[in-house]
C-alpha positions in Angstrom: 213.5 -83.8 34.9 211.1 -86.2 35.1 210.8 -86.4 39.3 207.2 -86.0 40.7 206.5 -85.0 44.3 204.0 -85.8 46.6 203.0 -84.1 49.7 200.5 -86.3 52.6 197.6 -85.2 53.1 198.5 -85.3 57.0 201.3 -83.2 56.2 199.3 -80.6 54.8 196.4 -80.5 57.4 198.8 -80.5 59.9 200.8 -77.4 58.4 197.0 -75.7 58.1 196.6 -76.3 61.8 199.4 -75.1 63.0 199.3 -71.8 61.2 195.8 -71.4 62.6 197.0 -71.9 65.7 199.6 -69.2 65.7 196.8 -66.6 64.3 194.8 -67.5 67.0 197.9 -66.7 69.6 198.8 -63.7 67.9 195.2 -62.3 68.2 195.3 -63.3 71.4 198.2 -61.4 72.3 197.0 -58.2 70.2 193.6 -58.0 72.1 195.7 -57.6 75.2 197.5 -55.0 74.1 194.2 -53.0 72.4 192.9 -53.6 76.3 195.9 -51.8 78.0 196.2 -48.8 75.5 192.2 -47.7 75.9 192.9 -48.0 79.6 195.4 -45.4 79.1 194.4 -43.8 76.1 190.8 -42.6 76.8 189.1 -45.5 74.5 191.5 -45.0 71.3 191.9 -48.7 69.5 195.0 -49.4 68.0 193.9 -52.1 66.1 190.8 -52.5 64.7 189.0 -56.1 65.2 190.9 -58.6 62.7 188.8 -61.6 60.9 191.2 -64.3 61.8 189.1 -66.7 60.3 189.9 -65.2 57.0 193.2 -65.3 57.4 192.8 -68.9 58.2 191.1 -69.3 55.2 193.2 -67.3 52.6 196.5 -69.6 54.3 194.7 -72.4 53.3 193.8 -71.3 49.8 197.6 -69.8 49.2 199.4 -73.2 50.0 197.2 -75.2 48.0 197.3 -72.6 44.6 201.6 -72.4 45.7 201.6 -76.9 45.5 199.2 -76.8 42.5 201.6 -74.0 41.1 204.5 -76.4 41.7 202.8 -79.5 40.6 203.3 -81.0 44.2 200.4 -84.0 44.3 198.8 -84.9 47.2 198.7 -88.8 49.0 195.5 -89.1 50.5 195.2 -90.6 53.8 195.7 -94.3 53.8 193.7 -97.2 54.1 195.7 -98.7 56.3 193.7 -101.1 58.5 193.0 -99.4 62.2 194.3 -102.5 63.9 197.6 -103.0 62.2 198.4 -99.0 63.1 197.9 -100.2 66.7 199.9 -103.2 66.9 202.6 -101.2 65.7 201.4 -98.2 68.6 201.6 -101.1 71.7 204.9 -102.8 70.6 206.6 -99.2 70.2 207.5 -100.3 66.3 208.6 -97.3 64.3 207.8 -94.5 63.6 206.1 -95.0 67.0 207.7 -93.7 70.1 207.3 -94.9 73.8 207.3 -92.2 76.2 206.6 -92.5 80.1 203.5 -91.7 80.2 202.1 -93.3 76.4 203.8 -94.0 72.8 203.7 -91.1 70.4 203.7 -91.0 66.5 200.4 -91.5 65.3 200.3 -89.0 62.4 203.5 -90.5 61.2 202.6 -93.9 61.4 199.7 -92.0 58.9 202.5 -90.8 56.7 204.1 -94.0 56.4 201.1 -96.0 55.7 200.8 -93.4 52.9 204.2 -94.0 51.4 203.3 -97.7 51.8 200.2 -97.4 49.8 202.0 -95.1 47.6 204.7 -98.4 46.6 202.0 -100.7 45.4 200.8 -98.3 43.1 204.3 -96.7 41.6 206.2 -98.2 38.7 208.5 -101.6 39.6 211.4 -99.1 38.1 210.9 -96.1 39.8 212.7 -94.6 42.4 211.2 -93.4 45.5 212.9 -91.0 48.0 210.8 -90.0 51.4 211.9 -86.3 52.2 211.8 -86.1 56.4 214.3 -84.6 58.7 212.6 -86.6 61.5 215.1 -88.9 62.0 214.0 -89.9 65.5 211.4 -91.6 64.1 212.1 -92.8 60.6 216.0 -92.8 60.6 218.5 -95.6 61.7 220.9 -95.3 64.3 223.5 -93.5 61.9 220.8 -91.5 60.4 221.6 -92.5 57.2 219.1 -95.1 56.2 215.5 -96.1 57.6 214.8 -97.8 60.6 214.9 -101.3 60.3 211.3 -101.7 61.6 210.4 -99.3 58.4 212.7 -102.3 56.2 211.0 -104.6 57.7 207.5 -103.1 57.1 208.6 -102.4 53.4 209.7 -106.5 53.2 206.4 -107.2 54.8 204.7 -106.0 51.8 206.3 -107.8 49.2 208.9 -104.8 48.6 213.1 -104.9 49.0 214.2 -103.3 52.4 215.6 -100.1 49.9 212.4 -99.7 47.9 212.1 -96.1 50.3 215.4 -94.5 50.6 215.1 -91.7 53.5 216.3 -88.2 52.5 217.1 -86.2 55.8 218.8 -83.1 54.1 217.1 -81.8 50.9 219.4 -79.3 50.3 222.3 -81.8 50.3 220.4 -84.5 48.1 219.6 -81.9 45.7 223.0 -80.5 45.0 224.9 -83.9 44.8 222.3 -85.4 43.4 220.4 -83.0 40.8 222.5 -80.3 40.4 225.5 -81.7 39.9 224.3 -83.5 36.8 222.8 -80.8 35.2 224.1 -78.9 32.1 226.3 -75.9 33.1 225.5 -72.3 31.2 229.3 -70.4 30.7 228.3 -68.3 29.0 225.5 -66.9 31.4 228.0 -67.3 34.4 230.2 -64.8 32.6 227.4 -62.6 32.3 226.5 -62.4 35.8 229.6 -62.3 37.0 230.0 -58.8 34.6 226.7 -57.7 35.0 224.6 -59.0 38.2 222.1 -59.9 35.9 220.3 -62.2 33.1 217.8 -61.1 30.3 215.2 -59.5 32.7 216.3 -60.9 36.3 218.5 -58.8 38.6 220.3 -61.1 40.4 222.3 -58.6 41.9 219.9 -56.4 43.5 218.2 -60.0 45.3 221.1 -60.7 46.5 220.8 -57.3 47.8 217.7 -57.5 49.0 218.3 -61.2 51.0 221.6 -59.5 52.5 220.5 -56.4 54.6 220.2 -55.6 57.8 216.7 -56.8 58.5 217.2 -60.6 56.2 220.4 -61.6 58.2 218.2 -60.2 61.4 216.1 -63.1 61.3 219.2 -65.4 61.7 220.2 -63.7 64.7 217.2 -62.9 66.4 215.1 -65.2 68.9 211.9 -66.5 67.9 209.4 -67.1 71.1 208.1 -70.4 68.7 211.4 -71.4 67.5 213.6 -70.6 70.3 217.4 -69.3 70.6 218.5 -68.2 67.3 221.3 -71.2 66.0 223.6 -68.9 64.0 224.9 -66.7 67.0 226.6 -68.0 70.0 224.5 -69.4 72.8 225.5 -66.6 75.4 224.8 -63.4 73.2 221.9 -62.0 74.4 219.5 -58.6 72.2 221.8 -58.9 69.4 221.8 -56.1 66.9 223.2 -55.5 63.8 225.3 -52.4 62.7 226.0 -53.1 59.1 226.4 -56.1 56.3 228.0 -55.9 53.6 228.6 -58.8 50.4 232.0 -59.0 50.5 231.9 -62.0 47.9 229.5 -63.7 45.4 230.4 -67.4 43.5 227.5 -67.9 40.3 226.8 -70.8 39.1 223.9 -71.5 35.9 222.3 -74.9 34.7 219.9 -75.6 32.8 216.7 -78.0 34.3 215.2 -78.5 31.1 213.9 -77.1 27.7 212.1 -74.7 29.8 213.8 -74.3 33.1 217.1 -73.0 34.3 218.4 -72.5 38.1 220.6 -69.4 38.8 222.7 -70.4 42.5 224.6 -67.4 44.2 227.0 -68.5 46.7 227.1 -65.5 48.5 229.6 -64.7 51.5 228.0 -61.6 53.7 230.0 -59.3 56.4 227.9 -58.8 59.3 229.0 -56.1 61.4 226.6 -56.5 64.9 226.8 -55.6 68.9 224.9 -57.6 71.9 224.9 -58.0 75.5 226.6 -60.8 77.6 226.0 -61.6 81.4 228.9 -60.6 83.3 228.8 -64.3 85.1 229.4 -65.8 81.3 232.5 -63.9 80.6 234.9 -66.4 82.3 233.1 -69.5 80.7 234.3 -68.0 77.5 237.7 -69.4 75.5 240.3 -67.0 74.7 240.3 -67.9 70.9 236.5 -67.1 71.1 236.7 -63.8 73.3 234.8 -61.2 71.6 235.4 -57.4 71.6 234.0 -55.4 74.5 232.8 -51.8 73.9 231.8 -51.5 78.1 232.4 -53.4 80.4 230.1 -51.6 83.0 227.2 -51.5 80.5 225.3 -52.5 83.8 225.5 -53.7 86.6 224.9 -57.2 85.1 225.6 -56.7 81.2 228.6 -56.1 79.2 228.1 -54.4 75.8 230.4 -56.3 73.0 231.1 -56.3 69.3 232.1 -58.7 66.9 232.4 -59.5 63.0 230.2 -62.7 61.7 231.0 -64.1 57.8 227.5 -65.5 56.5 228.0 -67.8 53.6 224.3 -67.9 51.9 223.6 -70.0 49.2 220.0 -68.5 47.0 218.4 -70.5 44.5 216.7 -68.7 41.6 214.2 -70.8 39.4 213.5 -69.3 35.8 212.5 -69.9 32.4 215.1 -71.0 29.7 214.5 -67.2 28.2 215.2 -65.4 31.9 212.3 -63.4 31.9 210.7 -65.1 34.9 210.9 -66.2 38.3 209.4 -69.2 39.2 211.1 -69.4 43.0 213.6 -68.2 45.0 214.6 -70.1 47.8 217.8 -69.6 50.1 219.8 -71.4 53.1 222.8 -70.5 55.2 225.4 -73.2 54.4 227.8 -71.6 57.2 228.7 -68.9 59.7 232.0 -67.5 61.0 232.7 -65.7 63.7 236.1 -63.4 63.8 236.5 -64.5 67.6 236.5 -68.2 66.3 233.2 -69.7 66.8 231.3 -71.4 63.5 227.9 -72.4 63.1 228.8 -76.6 64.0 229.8 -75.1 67.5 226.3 -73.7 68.1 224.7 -77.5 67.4 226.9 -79.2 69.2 
């Protein structure tokens, strides 16, 4: 479609870090547990010694064959002269930071120098569009735009202010944006709605797949890195699924280009689940929003209660113009419902 993307450099040693840091962690954590068990076990290992620094390695070597796959380029590190980075560092200018105890924002100040860089050397008529959902430090107070200190930066370099236009929500940009100005495929939308497939790809049983019991799990479920789980109300606690079921599906096919087409199931998902709730938490609860309780004396601390959530999914399917292959698959919850009344802009709110 013509677009090219770019990923920095500091974005991608930064993702490398991070992941190496969680093996480490994990390992960590796993040692401890081989420890306890021969204490109690008479010597027996449950896990056998893991090279974590190959599994640093092969992460490493995966996301750069999955960018070179996808044609994502790289923007090496800027140029960027060390003194202008610190001006901008002691006079708090974006995407710098000041905290109490120092300013923060050094490795996007890197990022931003890249995209700088990245404007001399693009074409007068191109379009550029910086992909970040850090709008503390790039956005403007309506979140909308970039900070003015980023316009200003821009006009400092012989650029208009809008020669970067911030993208906070990719999802959104690329359906309003892309999508909707792509050929439609009838014919194949007929199909699919008949069928649950195309040429070679099962749509139907991916759908499937991204709909059971352990897929919508990972929306519910509490992640020690990640925190509380933001599609289940705040004061469920161990939540558990009993059963999903597809209730609907919406299909929608466009072509990309001579070679590409993108398959989009909207796809609405019954989820049938039980969790705890402290007993104190009960009366801070609305009566529109009261769910069902099983036991009330669960324990002495715990109700056990029930409830009904609606998961509207949207999945993304990337293929070849023949559907024979896929390219990606990538998915996103657009919305939740509970059948007590609470929806997913209640839990980030």
């Amino acid at each position: 479609m013509g677009y090219e993307v770019y990923m920095p450099q500091v974005v991608v040693d930064e993702m490398v870090k991070q992941y190496k840091e969680d093996v480490e962690e994990q390992v960590k954590k796993i040692s401890a547990i081989n420890e306890s068990w021969q204490r109690v076990s008479n010597g027996l290992t449950l896990v056998d010694n893991i090279d974590d620094e190959k599994l640093k390695s092969k992460y490493e070597k995966e996301l750069e064959n999955r960018r070179h796959s996808l044609q994502i380029k790289t923007l090496d590190y800027p140029s960027a002269k060390h003194r202008n980075i610190a001006l901008k560092d002691l006079y708090a200018q974006k995407p710098f930071r000041r905290l109490k105890d120092g300013n923060i924002g050094y490795r996007d100040a890197l990022i931003w120098e890249s995209i700088l860089e990245f404007c001399h050397l693009a074409h007068n008529d191109s379009e550029i569009y910086f992909i970040s959902e850090n709008i503390k430090d790039f956005a403007s107070n309506d979140r909308k735009e970039l900070h003015d200190d980023l316009k200003k930066d821009l006009k400092k370099n012989g650029f208009l202010e809008d020669r970067v236009k911030l993208v906070s929500d990719i999802h959104k940009y690329v359906e309003e944006e892309i999508v909707a100005d792509l050929q439609v495929l009838e014919k194949y939308k007929d199909e699919l709605t008949k069928t649950g497939g195309i040429g070679d790809i099962d749509v139907k049983a991916i759908i499937d797949e991204k709909a059971n019991n352990e897929s919508i799990g990972f929306y519910i479920s509490e992640d020690e890195h990640m925190g509380p789980a933001p599609f289940i109300p705040y004061y469920y606690e161990n939540p558990s699924i009993v059963n999903t079921e597809v209730s609907r599906i919406n299909y929608d096919v466009r072509k990309l280009s001579d070679s590409d087409c993108i398959i989009t199931a909207i796809v609405e998902i019954v989820v049938d689940m039980d969790a705890f709730i402290y007993k104190g938490d009960l009366a801070l609860i609305a009566d529109d929003e009261y769910p069902d309780i099983i036991n009330r004396n669960w324990n002495k601390h715990y109700v056990l209660v029930s409830d009904v959530a609606r998961f509207f999914i949207q999945i993304d399917i990337l293929t070849d113009a023949e559907f024979k292959v896929i390219t990606s698959i990538e998915q996103q919850v657009l919305s939740v419902k509970y059948d007590f009344g609470f929806k997913t802009s209640d839990l980030y709110n």
